[in-house]
Structure formats: C-alpha cells, structure tokens
N, C-alpha and C positions, 0 to 999 in steps of 0.2 A: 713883483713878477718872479716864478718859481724858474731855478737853475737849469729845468728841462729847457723852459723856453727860449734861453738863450741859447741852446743846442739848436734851433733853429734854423739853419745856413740861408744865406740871402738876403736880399733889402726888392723893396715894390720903388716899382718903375714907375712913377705919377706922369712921366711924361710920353707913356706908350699908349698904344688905341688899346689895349689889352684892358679888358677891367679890371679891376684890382683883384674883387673876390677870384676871379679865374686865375691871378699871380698868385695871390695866395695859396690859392686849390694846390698848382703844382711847388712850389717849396714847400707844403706839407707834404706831396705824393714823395719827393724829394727826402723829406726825413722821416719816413715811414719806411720807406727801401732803402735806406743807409743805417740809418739809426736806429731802428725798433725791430721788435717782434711778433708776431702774431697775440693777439691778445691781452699785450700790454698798452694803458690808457697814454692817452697823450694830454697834454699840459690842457689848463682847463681853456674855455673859448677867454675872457677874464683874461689870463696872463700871455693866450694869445694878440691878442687886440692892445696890450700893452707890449708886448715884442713888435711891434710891426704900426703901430699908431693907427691903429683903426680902428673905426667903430668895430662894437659885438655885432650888429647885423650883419656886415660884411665878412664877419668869422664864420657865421651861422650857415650863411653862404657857399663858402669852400666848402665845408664841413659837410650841405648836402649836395656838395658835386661829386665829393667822395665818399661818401654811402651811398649814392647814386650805382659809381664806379664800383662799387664793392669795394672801397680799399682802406675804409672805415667803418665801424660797425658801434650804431647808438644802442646804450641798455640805460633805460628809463630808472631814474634814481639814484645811477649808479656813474654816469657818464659815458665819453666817447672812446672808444677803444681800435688798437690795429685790427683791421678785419682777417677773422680766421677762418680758410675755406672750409665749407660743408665736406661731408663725406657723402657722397652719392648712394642713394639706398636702393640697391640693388635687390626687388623682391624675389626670389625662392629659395628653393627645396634646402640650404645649405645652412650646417651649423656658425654659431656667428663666432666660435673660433676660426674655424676656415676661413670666413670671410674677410675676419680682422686682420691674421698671418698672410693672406693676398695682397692687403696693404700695406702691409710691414709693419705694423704697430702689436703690440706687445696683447692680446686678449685677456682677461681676467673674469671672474664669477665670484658675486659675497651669494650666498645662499639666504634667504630671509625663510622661507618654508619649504618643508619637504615632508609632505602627511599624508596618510589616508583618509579619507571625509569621507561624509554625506553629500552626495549632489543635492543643490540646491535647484529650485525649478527650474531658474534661468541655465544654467549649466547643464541640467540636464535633459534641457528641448534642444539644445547646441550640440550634445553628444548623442540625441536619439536614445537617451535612457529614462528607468521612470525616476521619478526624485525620492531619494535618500540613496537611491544604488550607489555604493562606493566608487571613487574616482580617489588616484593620486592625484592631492596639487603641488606644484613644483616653481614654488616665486623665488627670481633672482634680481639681482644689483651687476648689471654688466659694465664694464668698464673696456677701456680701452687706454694703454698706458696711463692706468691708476685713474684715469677720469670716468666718471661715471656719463654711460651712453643711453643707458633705456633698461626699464624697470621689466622684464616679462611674466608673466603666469600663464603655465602647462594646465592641463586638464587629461587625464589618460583614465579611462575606464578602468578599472580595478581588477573586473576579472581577465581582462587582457595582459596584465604584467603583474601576476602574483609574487610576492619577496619581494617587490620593488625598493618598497622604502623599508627591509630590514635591514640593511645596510645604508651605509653611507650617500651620500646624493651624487647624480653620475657628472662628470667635469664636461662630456658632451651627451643631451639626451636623447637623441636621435640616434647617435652611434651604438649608446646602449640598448637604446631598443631594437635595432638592427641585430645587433649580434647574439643579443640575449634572448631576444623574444622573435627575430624574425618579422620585427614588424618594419619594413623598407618602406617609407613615404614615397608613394607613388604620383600622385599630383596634391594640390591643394588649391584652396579659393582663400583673399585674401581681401578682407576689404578696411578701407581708408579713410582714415576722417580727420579733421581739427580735434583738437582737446583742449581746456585747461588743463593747469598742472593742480590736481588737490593740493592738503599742507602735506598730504604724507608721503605721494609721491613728489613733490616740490623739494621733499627736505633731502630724499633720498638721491635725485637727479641733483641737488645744489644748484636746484631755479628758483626764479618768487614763485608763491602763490600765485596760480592765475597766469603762467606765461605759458605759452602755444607751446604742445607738443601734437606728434603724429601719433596716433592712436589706429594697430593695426590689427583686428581682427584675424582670426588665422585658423581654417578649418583645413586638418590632413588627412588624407584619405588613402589605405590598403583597402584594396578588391572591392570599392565603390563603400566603405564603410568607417566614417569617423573615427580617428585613433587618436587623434589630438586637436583639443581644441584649446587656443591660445589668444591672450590679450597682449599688446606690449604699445608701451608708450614711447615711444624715442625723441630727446631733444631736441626743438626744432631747429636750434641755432648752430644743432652738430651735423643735421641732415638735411640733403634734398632729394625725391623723391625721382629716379632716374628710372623710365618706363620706354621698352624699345615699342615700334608700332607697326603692322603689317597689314595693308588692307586684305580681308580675307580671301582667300581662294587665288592671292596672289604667291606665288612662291620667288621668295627672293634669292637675289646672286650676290648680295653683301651678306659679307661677314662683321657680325656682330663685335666690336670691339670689347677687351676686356677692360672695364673702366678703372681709374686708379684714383686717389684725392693726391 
C-alpha cells in the first residue's frame, strides 16, 4: 500500500445502514478537499482497497459516484485524477487574450505559421475566392498559464491585408486588423462539432491520439463579406460549451451574467 493512501483519513462503519462504497465515496470527497489539487491522481483503486479492506469493486464504486459528482475525473491509461473544472466557452466576436485576462489566468501564443499561400479549393469556397487566390494563414499554440488550450488556424484574403506577414505575427489578430486594415468583425457564424485529436494536433494539445476535442468552425464577416475564416480545436477536458438561449421575438428583462471558471 503506497504512503498517499494512508493519507486517507477515516475508517468504514460495517455497522451503519450506509453502504460502504457511499462511506468510502465521502472520505475520498474528504481527502480530495483537504488534501489534493486539481489534477493531481489519487492513490490507485489497488492501495485503495488495501487502506480500507475492501473489495476493488466497492473502490470502483465510490470512484464512479465521484465522477458522477464531478469531483474526480478518469483518463483511460492513465488513471484517476482530482477533477479540474472546465472553462466555459463562451462563443464570440472577442480575442482569446481578452477572454483569458477576464478569467484571470495569464494568456500566451507559440506561433507555428504565419505565410502567404495559395488558397486551396476547400479554403477557398469558405472565403468566396477562386483557388490559388492568395490568403494569409496564421496557425497558433494557445495556451493559458503555460497550458496549452486549443490549436487555431486564420485564413484572411490576401488582398485585404497587404504587408501582413512582412513583419512579425500580430500578438492579437483581430486587433490588428482593426487598426491596421480597418477591418472591425462585425458578426460571425460559428459552427460545432466532436473531433478526434490527430497525432499532430494530439502532440501539440499534450492529448492522446484520438481524445475528444471541440472543433469550431468560424466564419467573420465586414459589410456581409468573409474576412476571416478559421478552424480551432479546443480541449475537451478544458472546455464546456456555455450557450445563452432566447425564444425569438421574445425580448428579455435578464441580464446576461458574466460567467467566470
């Protein structure tokens, strides 16, 4: 039995109507909120079930009362870990430094491309150009206190931001298109899906291969006219997808909360 799990506090009650796995459930809710942190694993089910003289099923047990509870969180392979709340994905118009610094956490950008291309067909039925027309692409590694959050790729028409990429890549890209080009993001369509994680975004997110991300599609539109069209994967185990709802033609008297993680 590993040293964690005698960090355990408590002994199971054989003589209460309680079931056991639901005793156990709470003395690990017990040293999860004393003892641990977000995202560090807890002792294996094995040294549980020897701390406490019970069968592994009854470990198995607690274990899915509390990923049930959200207060643990299983990763296949890998073991069972303190569960670490999602960040709510709030979708529009804003750069995701802004968004990051509203949560208090620290934003960052690795740059992986910043070129001028050929649009390729699909790309350029998505921007309404013909294919080869030049397009800046613009692939990043976004992070959020040094953690990597979601992989994105820009698409901007070429003749719309000339000198783009003679210089350096912009640290917000909307901002610089704003100020530099006057191109202010007026609304956009945004659409939603499942993903796997390829190996090469896999490696770059630091997921397995093959583990659920959100894959969002993202067309931006000045004066009813595509100005950016974007891909972005974000991890699924960082996000959840937080959508306000208004039946139409109703005009509401709530005010929208500003959500926090």
């Amino acid at each position: 039995m590993s040293d964690a799990a005698e960090l355990i506090g408590g002994e199971i009650d054989r003589s209460s109507g309680t079931a056991i796995y639901l005793q156990l459930a709470e003395l690990l809710r017990q040293y999860v909120r004393t003892k641990s942190s977000p995202a560090t694993a807890i002792p294996s089910e094995r040294d549980i079930a020897a701390r406490f003289g019970v069968a592994r099923m009854t470990v198995r047990q607690a274990i899915d009362t509390l990923v049930s509870a959200e207060v643990l969180d299983r990763v296949v392979g890998l073991g069972t870990f303190v569960h670490r709340p999602k960040l709510d994905l709030q979708v529009k118009l804003t750069s995701y430094s802004e968004e990051m610094q509203r949560r208090g956490m620290v934003p960052d950008a690795k740059v992986l491309d910043f070129e001028l291309i050929q649009a390729s067909a699909s790309v350029a039925r998505e921007l309404q150009l013909h294919e080869g027309q030049m397009v800046v692409r613009f692939r990043r590694l976004l992070l959020a206190d040094e953690e990597p959050m979601s992989v994105d790729e820009n698409f901007i028409p070429g003749y719309r931001v000339p000198g783009l990429t003679d210089g350096p890549a912009p640290t917000s890209l909307y901002n610089t298109l704003g100020e530099r080009y006057g191109l202010v993001m007026e609304w956009g369509e945004d659409m939603i899906e499942a993903a796997a994680a390829a190996p090469t975004v896999a490696r770059q997110l630091k997921v397995e291969t093959g583990a659920p991300l959100l894959k969002i599609q993202r067309h931006a539109f000045v004066s009813g006219i595509v100005v950016d069209y974007s891909v972005s994967y974000y991890r699924a185990d960082r996000y959840k997808l937080w959508v306000p709802l208004q039946r139409p033609g109703v005009r509401s008297t709530r005010q929208v909360p500003s959500r926090r993680s």
